[in-house]
Residue, then its C-alpha position, 0 to 999 in steps of 0.5 A: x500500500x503507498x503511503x499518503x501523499x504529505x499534505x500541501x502546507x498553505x500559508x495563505x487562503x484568499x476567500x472570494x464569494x462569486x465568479x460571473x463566468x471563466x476563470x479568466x478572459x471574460x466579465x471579472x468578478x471576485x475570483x478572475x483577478x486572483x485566478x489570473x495569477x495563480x496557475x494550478x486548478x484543483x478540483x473541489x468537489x465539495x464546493x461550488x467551483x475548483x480551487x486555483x493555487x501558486x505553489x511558488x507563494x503557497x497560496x489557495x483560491x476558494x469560492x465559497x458561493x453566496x451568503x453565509x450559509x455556502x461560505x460555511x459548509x464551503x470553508x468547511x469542506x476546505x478545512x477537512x480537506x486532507x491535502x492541505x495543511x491550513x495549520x498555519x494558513x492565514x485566510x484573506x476575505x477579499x471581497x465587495x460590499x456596500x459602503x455606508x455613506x455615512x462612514x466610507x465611500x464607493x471604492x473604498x477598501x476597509x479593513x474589518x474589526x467586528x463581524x456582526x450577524x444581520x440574520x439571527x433575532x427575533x422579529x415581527x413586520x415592521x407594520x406590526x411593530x408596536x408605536x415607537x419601534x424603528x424595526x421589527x428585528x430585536x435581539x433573541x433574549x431581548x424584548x424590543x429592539x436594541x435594548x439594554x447591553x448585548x448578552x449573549x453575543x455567540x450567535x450575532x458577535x464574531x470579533x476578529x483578531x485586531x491586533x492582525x487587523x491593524x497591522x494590514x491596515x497599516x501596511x497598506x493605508x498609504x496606497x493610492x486607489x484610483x479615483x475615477x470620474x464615475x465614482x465622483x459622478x456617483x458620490x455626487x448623489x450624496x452631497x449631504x455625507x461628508x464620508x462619502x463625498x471623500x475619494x476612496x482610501x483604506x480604512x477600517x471599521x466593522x461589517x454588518x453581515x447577512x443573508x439578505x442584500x438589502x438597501x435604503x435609508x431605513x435599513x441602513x438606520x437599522x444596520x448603524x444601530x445594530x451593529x453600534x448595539x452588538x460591537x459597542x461603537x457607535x459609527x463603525x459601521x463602514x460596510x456590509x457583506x454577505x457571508x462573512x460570519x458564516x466564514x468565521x464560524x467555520x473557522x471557529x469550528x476547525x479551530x476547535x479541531x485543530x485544523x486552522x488558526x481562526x486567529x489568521x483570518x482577516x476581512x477586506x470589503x471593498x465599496x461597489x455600491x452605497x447602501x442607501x439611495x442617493x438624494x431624491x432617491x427612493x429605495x427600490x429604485x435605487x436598488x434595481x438600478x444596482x442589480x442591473x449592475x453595481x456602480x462602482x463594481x469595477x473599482x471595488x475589484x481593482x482595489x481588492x486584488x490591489x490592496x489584498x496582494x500586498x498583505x498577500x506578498x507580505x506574508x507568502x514572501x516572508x513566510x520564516x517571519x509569519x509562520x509561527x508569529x500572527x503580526x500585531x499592529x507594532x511588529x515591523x513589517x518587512x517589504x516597504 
């Protein structure tokens, strides 16, 4: 009988959510421009596209699918996935999201802090509320909306290693995104956010994370204060996703069984579209508007492949450094 094949050690997992066609040559999405570069195609039968990997940087592809629940069982399958070795694997969303107007812009890549669940709660209609409710969503041992302090904060809350946060943000705050005429002709729409009216650049905030790709002034309220309720921070709600704690909770369950390091994961949303309407907009318009094409979608790839690649050379490129030390927001970074 031939012994098993050793398994691959990856040092870096970039995490996508979507592909609109090939892998390369056609209408890019998340995936192509990573695809572009890495050469090897592995098949992924539990998932829902093949895997891409560079041998020479260690590094792996996935797509995970839309939506918290594929993103799960997809980082899932990979983590039981006995070719490789995700002992030591830092694990990169690099993803789209909607900005919030109010605290980012179109185009923007932000570095994440805090995950927070929009789907798990109770909640009621909203024309069914009770007089004075905003929203129908309230947290599950709660009894109104936003009350009190958060308790039990396992099924909404996934904090994410800030200390590693802060080291990419610091790595990369300096680079220059593009500024194009078609951000600027979308920013124009929201004159009354002084946020959004700044041309993009790498920040940091939380995310706001959910099944749902929802838009509208109304929901964004809701989004601010749910996020604010959960985290603590009033005003760190910079962008929204959609599969984002489905990854972490994967990665906290394989943590669990020692097959990867959910202190290694980092989270980069870049803004494709607002999460509001512009002035004199109304909601579903806007929204529809956006479905037959985001308006910054290219800008929020380019600038997370840009800005992604970086941290990736960084730590495939110095692996003797990175291996067995997570960087902190102090520890000196090697490549300038």
């Amino acid at each position: 009988m031939a012994p098993a094949a050793r398994p691959i050690e990856i040092r870096m997992v970039i995490v996508t959510a979507f592909e609109i066609g090939e892998d390369t040559g056609d209408k890019p999405a998340e995936y192509q421009a990573w695809a572009a570069v890495m050469p090897e195609v592995l098949p992924f039968p539990a998932g829902f596209r093949h895997l891409r990997y560079d041998p020479k940087k260690q590094a792996l592809l996935i797509m995970t699918g839309i939506g918290t629940n594929r993103a799960a069982a997809s980082i899932m399958a990979l983590g039981l996935d006995p070719r490789f070795d995700l002992t030591h694997a830092y694990w990169m969303i690099a993803a789209i999201a909607g900005a919030n107007p109010h605290t980012a812009t179109v185009g923007s890549a932000a570095w994440i802090g805090d995950l927070v669940d929009t789907d798990y709660g109770y909640g009621v209609d909203p024309r069914e509320a009770p007089k004075g409710w905003t929203t129908g969503m309230f947290p599950r041992d709660r009894t109104a909306p936003y009350q009190g302090k958060a308790g039990d904060t396992q099924y909404n809350l996934f904090p994410l290693n800030k200390g590693l946060r802060d080291w990419a943000y610091a790595l990369t705050k300096d680079m220059k995104l593009p500024d194009t005429p078609a951000l600027q002709q979308i920013r124009a729409g929201y004159a009354d956010s002084p946020a959004a009216m700044k041309p993009p650049s790498v920040i940091r905030g939380d995310e706001a994370t959910g099944q749902t790709f929802w838009h509208g002034k109304l929901m964004n309220d809701h989004a601010e204060r749910w996020v604010a309720y959960w985290t603590g921070r009033p005003d760190s709600f910079v962008m929204t996703g959609m599969e984002d704690t489905g990854v972490a909770n994967a990665l906290n369950g394989l943590g669990r069984l020692g097959k990867a390091d959910p202190s290694r994961l980092m989270v980069l949303r870049t803004g494709s579209n607002f999460t509001t309407q512009p002035a004199g907009g109304d909601a579903a318009s806007s929204l529809i508007g956006e479905l037959k094409g985001l308006s910054a979608f290219q800008a929020s790839l380019d600038a997370a492949f840009g800005v992604g690649s970086k941290v990736e050379d960084e730590i495939t490129g110095n692996w003797s450094r990175y291996r067995d030390t997570v960087p902190g927001a102090a520890q000196e970074i090697v490549t300038k």
